[in-house]
Every structure is written in C-alpha cells, then in structure tokens.
C-alpha positions as CSV (number, residue, x, y, z in Angstrom):
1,X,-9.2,-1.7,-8.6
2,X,-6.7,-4.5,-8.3
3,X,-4.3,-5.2,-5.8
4,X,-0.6,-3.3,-7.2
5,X,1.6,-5.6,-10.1
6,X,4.3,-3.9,-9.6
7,X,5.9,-5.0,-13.0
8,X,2.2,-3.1,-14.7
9,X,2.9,-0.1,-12.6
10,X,6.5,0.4,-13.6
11,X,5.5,-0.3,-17.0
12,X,3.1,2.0,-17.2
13,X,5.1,4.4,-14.8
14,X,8.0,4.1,-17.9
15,X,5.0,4.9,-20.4
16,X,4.4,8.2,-19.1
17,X,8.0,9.9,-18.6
18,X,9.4,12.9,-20.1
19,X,5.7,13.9,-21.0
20,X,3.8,17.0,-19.5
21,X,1.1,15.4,-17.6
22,X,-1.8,16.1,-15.4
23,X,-1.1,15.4,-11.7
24,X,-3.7,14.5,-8.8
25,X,-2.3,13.6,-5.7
26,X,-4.3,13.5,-2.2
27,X,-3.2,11.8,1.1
28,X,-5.6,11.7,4.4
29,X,-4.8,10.4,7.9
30,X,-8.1,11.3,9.4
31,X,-8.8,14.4,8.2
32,X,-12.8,13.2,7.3
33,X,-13.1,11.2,10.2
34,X,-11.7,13.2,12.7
35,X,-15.2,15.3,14.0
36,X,-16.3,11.7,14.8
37,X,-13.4,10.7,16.7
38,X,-11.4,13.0,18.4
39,X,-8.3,11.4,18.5
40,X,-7.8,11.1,15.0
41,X,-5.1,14.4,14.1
42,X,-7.2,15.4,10.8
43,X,-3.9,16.4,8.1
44,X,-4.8,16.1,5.0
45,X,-2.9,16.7,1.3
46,X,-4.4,17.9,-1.8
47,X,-3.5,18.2,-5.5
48,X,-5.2,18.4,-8.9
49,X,-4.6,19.5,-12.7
50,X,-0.8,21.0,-11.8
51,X,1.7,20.1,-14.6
52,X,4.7,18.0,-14.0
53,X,7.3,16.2,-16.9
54,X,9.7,13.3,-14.7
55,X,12.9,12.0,-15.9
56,X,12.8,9.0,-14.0
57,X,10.1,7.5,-11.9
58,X,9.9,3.9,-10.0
59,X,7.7,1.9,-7.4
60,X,9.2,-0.1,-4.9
61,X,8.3,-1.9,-2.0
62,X,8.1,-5.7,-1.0
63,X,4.6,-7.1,-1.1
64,X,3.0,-3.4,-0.1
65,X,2.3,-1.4,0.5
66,X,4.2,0.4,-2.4
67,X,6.0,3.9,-2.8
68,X,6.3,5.9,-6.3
69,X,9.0,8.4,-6.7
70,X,9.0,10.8,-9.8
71,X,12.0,12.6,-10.9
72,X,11.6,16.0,-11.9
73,X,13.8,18.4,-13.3
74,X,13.8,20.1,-9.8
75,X,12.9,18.0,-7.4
76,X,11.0,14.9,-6.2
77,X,7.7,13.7,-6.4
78,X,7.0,10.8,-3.5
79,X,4.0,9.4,-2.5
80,X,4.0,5.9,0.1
81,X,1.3,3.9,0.8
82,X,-0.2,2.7,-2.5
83,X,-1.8,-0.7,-2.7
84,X,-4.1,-0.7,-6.0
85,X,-4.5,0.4,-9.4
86,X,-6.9,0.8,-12.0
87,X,-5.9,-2.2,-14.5
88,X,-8.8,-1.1,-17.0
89,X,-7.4,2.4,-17.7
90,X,-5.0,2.7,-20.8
91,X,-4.7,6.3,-20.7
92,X,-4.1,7.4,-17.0
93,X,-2.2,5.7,-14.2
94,X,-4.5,5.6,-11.2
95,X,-3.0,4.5,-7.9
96,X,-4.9,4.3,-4.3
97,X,-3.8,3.2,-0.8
98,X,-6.6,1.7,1.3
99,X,-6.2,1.0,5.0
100,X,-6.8,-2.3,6.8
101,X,-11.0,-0.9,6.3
102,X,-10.5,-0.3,3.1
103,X,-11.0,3.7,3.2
104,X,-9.0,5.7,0.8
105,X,-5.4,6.9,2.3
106,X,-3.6,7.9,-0.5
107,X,-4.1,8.4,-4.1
108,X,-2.1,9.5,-7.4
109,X,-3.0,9.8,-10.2
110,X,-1.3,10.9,-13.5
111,X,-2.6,11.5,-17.1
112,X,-2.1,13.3,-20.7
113,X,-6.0,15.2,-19.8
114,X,-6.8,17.5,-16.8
115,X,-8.6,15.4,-14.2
C-alpha cells in the first residue's frame, strides 16, 4: 500500500459513482488489543458485501489523515482516518488507516464483485 494521492483517490472515487457496488468497511480502536491492555475501550465496526450506489463521493483532508464521504440516495457514508491505498488495484478502491505502529484502524473498501 502507498501512502493516499488524493488526486488517484478522487479519481478513482469519481470512477465508481452511480454504480451498485460491493461495500467493506471496518474501523477498530482497540477492540483486538484490548484483553492485553486493559485500558484500551475495545469498539469495533464491521461491514462486508452490503450494496450501496453514491451520487457524490469526495476525500478531503490536508496531508492526512484523509476522510471519504459517499452520497447516497438516503444518506451518508463517512469514514475518517484513511492514510493508504492499494495503487496496483484497477478494479476495487482499497483504502486503510494505520496508526503511528502501523496496525490497521480503519479500512474501506469498494468494488463491482463481493469481497
């Protein structure tokens, strides 16, 4: 994974709207960690293989970390925290926020195909 272009992302990002696509989306602030220290709240969000179609979708942020927001017919899609992508993949956009360790925070990922 490469550290986000945000010009590639909302490229790509443009590529994919008002299509039905494939959705994963998965956030954790501790929730693996957290029966090794104790301190850690363990919350946790998890998505895969639901359907959306957005109108409108953008990535902003200065430097990054980076937030996506997807426009859907009723409602919003948001996800903050994203620092890479997968620059070798032509047919998915797959995103990933890493902490200062470089574990996995945050991850979405859309596509044409189930995941």
């Amino acid at each position: 994974m490469q550290l986000i272009s945000q010009s590639e992302v909302q490229r790509r990002i443009d590529l994919f709207k008002d299509q039905d696509l494939y959705i994963h989306l998965e956030m954790t602030t501790g929730a693996y960690a957290a029966h090794r220290d104790s301190s850690k709240h363990p919350a946790a969000t998890f998505i895969t293989n639901s359907t959306v179609k957005y109108s409108h979708g953008s990535i902003s942020g200065n430097e990054g970390p980076y937030r996506v927001g997807l426009k859907m017919q009723h409602g919003w899609i948001y996800s903050e925290g994203l620092t890479h992508y997968e620059e070798s993949e032509t047919d998915r956009l797959i995103l990933a926020g890493h902490d200062s360790q470089g574990k996995l925070v945050v991850s979405l990922q859309l596509s044409r195909e189930p995941f």
